[in-house]
N, C-alpha and C positions, 0 to 999 in steps of 0.2 A: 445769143445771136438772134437779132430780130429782120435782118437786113444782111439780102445780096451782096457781098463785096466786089462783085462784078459789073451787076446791072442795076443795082440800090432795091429792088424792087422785094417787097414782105416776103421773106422763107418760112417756110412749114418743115414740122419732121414730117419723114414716111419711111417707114420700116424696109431697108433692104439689107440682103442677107443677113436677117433674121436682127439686126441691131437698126435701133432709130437713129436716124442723121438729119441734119438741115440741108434743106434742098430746096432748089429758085426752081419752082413751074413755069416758069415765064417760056413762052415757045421757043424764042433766040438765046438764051440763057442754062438754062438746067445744069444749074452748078450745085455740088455735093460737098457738102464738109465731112471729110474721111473719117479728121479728128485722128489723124495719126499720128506716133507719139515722135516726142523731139527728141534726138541724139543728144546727148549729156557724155562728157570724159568726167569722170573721176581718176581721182588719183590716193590711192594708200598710200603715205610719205612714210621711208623709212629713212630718219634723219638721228644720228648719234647714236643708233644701234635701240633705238625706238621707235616709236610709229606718231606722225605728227598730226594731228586735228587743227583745223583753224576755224575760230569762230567770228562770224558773219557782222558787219557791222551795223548791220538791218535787225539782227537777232535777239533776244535776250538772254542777260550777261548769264555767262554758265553753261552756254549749247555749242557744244564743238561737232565740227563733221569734216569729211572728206574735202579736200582742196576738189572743185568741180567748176566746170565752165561747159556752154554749147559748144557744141563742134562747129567750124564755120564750115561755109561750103569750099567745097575739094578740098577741105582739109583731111588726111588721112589722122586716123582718132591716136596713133602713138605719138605723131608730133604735136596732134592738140593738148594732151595730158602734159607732155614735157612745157610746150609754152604756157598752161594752166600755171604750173608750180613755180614757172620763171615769171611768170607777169603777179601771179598773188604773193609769192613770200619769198623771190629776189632769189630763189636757187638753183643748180643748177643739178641737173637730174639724168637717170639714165635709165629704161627700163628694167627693171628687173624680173617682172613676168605679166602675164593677160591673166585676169581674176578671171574673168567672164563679163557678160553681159546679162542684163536686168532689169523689169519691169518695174519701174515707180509709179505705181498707178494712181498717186493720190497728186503726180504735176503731170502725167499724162509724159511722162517721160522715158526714153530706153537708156539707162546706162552704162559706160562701156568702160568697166573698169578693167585700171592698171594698178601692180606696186609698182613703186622706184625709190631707187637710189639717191637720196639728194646730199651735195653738201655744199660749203658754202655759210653765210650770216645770212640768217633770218629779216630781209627786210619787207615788213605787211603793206601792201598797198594800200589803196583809199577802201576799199571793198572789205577790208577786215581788220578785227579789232585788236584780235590776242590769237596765241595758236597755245598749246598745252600739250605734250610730248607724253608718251602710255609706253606700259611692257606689254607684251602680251596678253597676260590676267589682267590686267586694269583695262582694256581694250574688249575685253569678253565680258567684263560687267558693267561697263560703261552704258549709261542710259541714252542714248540719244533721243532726239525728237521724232523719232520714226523707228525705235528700237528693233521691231520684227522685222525690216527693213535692212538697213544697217545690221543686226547680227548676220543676218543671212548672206552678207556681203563679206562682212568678219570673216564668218564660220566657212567659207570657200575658200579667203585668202589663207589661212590656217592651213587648208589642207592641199592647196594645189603646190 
């Protein structure tokens, strides 16, 4: 960021509370980029007595992850994770429990995951390519693109 989105005007970092930020000195201006992380739903699909992956159609072939979407505003995060899985893979879901919540520090993201219940036909939207269904074991040595990441997310669902 080289530029105010406020006032257009050149931002500089300056260390506050002990982290650097971008910040407009401009007298009438003095905006602060927090750089705070964005709300994300995930979802653990547990479909046919498995757990389902869907991979991205942005991605390359072979990377399955969590069915996930932003949260919108006022959206409360149990009903965004249920419309997540109805709008990416046409099914229809019910919670089944709160994993937790999670730092992605590598999109600047808080994750706010759920399992669920899904049943229903698998239909992928535009946004994904393939989904690929795991047991449990296969789901614990699964490699994802973010492994440390992702198992840590696993290794919670497992035990809550």
């Amino acid at each position: 960021m080289n530029f105010c989105p406020q006032c257009g005007e050149q931002i500089s970092k300056k260390t506050i509370d002990g982290v650097d930020r971008y910040v407009c000195e401009q007298s009438q201006c003095h905006y602060i980029n927090w750089d705070n992380p964005v709300p994300v739903v995930a979802a653990i699909v547990k479909y046919n007595n498995k757990i389902l992956l869907a991979q991205n159609a942005a991605w390359p072939d072979g990377r399955y992850s969590f069915v996930s979407g932003y949260l919108e505003s006022r959206e409360q995060p149990d009903i965004a994770v249920l419309r997540e899985v109805k709008e990416e893979l046409g099914l229809d879901a019910q919670i089944d429990k709160f994993v937790g919540h999670f730092i992605f520090n590598k999109k600047n993201q808080l994750l706010i995951v759920f399992s669920v219940m899904a049943t229903g036909s698998v239909r992928l939207n535009n946004e994904l390519e393939a989904f690929k269904l795991f047991d449990e074991q296969e789901i614990l040595e699964y490699m994802f693109s973010y492994p440390e990441f992702a198992q840590s997310v696993i290794k919670k669902y497992l035990t809550v």
